[in-house]
BANU-607481 format. One record per residue: x, y, z of N, C-alpha, C, O in turn; residue in three letters; residue number from 1. Coordinates in Angstrom, 2 decimals. Example, Ala and Ser with C-alpha at 12.3 -4.5 7.8 and 13.67 -1.06 7.14 Angstrom:
R     nxx     nyy     nzz    caxx    cayy    cazz     cxx     cyy     czz     oxx     oyy     ozz resn resi
R   13.19   -5.69    7.80   12.30   -4.50    7.80   13.20   -3.30    7.80   14.24   -3.32    8.46  ala    1
R   12.85   -2.25    7.08   13.67   -1.06    7.14   12.90    0.03    7.87   13.41    1.14    8.04  ser    2
This chain:
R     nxx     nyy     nzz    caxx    cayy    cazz     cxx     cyy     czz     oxx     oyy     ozz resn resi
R   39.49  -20.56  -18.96   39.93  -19.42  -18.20   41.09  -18.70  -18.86   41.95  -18.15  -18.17  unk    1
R   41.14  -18.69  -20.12   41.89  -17.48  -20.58   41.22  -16.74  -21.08   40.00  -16.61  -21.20  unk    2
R   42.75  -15.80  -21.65   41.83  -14.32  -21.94   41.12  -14.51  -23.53   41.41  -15.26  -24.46  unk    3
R   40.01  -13.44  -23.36   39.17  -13.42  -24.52   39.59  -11.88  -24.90   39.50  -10.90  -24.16  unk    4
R   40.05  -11.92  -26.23   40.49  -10.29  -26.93   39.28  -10.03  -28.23   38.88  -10.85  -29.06  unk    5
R   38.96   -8.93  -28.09   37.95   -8.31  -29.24   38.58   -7.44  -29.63   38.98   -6.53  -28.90  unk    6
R   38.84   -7.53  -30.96   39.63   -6.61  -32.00   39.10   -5.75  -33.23   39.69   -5.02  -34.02  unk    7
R   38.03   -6.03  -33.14   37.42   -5.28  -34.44   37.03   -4.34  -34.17   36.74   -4.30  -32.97  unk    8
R   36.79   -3.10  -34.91   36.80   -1.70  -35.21   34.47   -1.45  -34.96   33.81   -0.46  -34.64  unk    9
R   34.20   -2.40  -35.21   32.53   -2.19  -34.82   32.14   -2.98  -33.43   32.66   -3.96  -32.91  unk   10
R   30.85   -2.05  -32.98   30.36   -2.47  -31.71   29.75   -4.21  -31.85   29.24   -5.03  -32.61  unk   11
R   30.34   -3.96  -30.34   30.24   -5.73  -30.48   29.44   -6.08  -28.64   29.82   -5.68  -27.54  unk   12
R   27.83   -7.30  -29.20   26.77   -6.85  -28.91   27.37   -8.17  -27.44   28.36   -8.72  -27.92  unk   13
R   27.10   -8.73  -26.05   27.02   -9.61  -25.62   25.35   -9.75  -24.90   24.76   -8.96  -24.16  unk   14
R   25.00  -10.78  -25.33   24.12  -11.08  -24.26   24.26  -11.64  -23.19   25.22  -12.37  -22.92  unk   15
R   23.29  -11.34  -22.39   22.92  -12.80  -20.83   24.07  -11.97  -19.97   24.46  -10.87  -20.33  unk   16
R   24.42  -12.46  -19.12   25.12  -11.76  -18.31   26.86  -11.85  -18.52   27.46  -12.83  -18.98  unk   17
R   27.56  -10.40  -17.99   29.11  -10.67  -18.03   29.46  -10.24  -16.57   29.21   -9.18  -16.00  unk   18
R   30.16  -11.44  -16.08   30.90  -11.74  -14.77   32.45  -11.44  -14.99   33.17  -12.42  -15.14  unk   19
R   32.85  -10.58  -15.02   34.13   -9.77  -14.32   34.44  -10.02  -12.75   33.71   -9.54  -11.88  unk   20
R   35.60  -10.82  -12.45   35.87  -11.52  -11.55   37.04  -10.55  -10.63   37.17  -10.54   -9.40  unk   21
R   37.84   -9.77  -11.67   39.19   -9.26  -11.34   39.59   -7.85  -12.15   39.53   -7.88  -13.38  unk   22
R   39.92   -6.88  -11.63   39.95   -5.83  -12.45   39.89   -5.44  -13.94   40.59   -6.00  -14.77  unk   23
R   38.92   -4.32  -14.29   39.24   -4.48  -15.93   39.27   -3.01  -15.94   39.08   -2.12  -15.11  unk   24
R   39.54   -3.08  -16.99   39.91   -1.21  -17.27   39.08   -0.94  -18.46   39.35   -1.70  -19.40  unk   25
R   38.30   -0.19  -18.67   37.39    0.15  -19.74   38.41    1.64  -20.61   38.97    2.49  -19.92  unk   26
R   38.43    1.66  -21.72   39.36    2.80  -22.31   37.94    3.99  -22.78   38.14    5.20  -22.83  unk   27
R   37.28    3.68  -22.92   36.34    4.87  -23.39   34.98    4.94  -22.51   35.20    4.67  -21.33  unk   28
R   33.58    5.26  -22.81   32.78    5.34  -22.07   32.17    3.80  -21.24   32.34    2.63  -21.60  unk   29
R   31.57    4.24  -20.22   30.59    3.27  -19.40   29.33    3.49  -19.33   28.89    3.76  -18.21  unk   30
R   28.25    3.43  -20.66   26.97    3.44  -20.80   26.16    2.30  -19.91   26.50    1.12  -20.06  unk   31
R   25.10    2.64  -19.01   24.18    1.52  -18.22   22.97    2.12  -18.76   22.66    3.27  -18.46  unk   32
R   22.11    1.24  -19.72   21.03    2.04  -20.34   19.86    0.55  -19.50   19.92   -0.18  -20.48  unk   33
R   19.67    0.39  -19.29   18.37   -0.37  -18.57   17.65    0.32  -17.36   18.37    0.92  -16.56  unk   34
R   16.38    0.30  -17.17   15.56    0.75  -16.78   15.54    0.32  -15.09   15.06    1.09  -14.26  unk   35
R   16.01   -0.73  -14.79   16.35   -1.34  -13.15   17.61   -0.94  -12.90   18.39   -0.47  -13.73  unk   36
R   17.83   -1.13  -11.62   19.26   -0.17  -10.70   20.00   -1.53  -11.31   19.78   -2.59  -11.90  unk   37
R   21.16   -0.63  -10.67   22.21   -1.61  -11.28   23.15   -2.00  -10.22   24.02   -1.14  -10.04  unk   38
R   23.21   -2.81   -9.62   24.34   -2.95   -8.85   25.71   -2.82   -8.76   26.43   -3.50   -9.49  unk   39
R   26.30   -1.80   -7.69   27.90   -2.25   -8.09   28.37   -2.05   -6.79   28.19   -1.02   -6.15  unk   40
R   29.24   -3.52   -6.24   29.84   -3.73   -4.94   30.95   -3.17   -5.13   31.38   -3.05   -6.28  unk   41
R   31.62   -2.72   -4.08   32.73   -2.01   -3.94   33.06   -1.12   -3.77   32.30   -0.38   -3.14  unk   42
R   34.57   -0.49   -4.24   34.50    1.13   -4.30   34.33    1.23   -5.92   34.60    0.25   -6.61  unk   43
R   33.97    2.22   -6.39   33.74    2.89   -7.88   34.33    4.12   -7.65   33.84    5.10   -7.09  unk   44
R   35.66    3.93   -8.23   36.81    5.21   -8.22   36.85    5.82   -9.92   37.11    5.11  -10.89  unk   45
R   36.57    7.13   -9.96   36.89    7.30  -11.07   38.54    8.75  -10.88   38.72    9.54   -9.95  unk   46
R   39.33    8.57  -12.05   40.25    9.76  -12.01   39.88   10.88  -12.87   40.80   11.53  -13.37  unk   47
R   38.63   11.21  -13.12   38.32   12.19  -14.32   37.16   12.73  -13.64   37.01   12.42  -12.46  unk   48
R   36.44   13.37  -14.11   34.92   14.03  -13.36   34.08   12.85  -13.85   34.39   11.92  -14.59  unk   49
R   32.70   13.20  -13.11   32.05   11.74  -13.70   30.81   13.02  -13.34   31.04   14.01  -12.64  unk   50
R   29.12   12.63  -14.18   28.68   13.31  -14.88   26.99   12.30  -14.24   26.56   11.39  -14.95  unk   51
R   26.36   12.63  -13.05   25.10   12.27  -13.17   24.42   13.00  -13.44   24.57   14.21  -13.23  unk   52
R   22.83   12.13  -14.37   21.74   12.87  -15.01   20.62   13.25  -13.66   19.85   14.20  -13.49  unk   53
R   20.94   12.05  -12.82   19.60   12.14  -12.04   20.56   12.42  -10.36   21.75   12.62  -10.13  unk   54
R   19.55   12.32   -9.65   20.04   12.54   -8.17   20.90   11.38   -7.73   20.63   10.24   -8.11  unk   55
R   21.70   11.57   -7.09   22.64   10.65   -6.27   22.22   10.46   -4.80   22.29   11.48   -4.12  unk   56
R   21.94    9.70   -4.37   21.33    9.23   -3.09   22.16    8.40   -2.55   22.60    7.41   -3.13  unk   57
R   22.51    8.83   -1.10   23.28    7.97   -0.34   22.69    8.05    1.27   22.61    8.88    2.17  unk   58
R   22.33    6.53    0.97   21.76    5.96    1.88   22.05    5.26    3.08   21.30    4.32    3.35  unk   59
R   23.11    5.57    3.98   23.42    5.08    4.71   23.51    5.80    6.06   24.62    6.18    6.43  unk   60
R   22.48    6.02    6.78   22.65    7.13    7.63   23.34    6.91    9.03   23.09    7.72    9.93  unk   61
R   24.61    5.33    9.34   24.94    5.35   10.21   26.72    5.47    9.60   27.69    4.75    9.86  unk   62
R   26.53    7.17    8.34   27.77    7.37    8.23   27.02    8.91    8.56   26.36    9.62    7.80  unk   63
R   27.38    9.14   10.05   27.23   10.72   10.35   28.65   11.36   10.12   29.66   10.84    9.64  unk   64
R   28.45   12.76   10.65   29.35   13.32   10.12   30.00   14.39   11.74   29.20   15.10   12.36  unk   65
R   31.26   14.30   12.08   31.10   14.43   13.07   32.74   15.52   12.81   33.36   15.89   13.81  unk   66
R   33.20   15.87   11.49   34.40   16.61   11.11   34.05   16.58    9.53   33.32   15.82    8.91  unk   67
R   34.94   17.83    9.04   35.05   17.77    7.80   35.73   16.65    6.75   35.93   16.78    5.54  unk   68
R   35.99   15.62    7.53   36.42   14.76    6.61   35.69   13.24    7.30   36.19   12.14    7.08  unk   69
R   34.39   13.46    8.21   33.96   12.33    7.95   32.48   12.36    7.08   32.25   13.19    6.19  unk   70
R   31.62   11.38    7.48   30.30   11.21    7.19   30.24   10.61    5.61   31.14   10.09    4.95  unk   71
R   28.58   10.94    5.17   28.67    9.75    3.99   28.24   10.86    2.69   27.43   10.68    1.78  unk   72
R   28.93   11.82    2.92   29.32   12.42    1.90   30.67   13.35    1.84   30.44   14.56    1.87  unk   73
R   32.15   12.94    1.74   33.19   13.81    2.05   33.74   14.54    0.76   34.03   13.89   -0.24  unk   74
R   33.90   16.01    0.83   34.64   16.50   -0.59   35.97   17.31   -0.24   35.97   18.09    0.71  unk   75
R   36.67   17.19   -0.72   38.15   17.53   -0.55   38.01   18.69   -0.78   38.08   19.39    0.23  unk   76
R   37.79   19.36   -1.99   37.71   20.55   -2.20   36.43   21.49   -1.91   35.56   21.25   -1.07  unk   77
R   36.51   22.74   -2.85   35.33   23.27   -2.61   33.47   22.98   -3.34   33.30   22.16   -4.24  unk   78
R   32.32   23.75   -2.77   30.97   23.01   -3.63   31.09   24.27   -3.59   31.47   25.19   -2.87  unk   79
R   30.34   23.89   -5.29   29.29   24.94   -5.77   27.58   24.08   -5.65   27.16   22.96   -5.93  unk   80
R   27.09   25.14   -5.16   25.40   24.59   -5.04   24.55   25.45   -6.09   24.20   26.57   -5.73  unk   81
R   24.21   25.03   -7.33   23.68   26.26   -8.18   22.08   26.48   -7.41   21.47   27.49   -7.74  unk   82
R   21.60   25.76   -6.65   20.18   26.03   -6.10   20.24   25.81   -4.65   21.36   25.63   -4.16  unk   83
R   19.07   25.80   -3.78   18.73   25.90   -2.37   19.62   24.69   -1.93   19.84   23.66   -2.56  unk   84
R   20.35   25.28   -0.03   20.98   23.87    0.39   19.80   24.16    1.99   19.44   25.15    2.62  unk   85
R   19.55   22.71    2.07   18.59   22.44    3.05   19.45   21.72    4.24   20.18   20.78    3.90  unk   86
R   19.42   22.01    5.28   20.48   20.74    6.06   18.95   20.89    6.68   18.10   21.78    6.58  unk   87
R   19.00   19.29    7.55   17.82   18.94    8.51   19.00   18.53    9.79   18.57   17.87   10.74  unk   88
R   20.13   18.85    9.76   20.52   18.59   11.51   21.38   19.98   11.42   21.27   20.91   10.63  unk   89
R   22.26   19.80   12.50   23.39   21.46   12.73   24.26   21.74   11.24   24.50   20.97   10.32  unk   90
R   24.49   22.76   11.38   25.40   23.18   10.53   26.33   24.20   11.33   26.07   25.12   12.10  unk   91
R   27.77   23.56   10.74   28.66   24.03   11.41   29.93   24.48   10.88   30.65   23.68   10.29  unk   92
R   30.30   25.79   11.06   30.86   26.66    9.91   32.28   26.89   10.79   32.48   27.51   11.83  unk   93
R   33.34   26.00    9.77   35.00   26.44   11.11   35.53   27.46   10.33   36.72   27.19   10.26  unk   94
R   35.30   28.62    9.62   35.86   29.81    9.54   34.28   30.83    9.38   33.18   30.75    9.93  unk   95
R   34.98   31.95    8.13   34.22   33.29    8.49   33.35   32.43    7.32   33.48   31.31    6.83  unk   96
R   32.30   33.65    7.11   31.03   33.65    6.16   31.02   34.42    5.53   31.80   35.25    6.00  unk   97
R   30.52   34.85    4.44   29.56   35.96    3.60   28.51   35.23    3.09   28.63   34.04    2.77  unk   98
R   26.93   36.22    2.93   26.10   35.66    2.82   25.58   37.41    1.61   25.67   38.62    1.79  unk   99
R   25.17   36.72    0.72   25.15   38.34   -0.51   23.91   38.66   -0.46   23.58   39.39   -1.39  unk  100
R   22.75   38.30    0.57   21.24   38.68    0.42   21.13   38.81    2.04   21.93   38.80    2.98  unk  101
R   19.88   38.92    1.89   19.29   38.99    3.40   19.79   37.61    3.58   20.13   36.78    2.74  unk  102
R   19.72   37.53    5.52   19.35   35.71    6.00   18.30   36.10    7.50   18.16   37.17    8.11  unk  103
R   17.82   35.03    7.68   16.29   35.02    8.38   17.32   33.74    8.99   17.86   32.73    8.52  unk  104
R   17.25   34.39   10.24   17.23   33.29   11.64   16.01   32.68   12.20   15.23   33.57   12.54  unk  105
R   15.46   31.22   12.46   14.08   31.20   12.70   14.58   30.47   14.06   15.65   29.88   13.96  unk  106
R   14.19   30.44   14.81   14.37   29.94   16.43   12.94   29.60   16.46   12.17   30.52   16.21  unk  107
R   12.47   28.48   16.71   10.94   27.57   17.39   10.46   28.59   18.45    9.29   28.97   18.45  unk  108
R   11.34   29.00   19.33   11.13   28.86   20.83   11.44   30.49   20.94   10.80   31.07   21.81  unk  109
R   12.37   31.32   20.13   12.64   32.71   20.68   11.94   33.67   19.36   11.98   34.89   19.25  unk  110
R   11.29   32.65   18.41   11.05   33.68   17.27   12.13   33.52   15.91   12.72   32.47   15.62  unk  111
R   12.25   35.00   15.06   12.94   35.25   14.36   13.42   36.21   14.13   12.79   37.27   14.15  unk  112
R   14.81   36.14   13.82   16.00   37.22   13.69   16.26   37.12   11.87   16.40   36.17   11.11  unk  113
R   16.22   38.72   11.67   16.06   38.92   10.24   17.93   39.91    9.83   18.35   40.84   10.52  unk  114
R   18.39   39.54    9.03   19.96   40.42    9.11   20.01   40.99    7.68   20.97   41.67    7.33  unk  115
């Protein structure tokens, strides 16, 4: 149970599995190249932007959202959405709007309102 130091200047390969018990700090990238999910318990805090290829899915749907700072997706600041945003429950807007195209109100029950 002491520490193990790697000092050399070339990549250096481990097999079989590595069990990290207690914080470690990585100084450059965190490549996960295998084809199965990968597990990771905890929180996963990063202080820099962090950069997914594929969709992020969060699966826990008994984190609703019931204010701007709860539910199981919270962002401090502002989103940019470069494509379509779909909500499937309310949406609920605590200041003003602008909207730069038409918008189509669809009501089940009264029809549709076109602006």
């Amino acid at each position: 149970n002491s520490s193990l130091d790697v000092n050399n200047g070339s990549p250096t390969s481990l097999s079989g599995t590595l069990t990290v018990t207690k914080e470690t700090t990585l100084n450059s990238s965190l490549s996960v190249m295998n084809v199965s999910p990968t597990l990771l318990t905890g929180t996963l805090q990063t202080d820099k932007d962090a950069t997914f290829k594929e969709k992020v899915l969060l699966d826990n749907a008994s984190h609703g959202s019931q204010s701007p700072s709860t539910g199981a997706l919270v962002v401090a600041g502002g989103v940019g959405i470069g494509e379509n945003l779909n909500v499937g429950g309310m949406a609920h807007v605590g200041s003003s709007s602008t909207f730069g195209g038409v918008m189509t109100i669809t009501d089940q029950t009264r029809g549709t309102v076109r602006v």
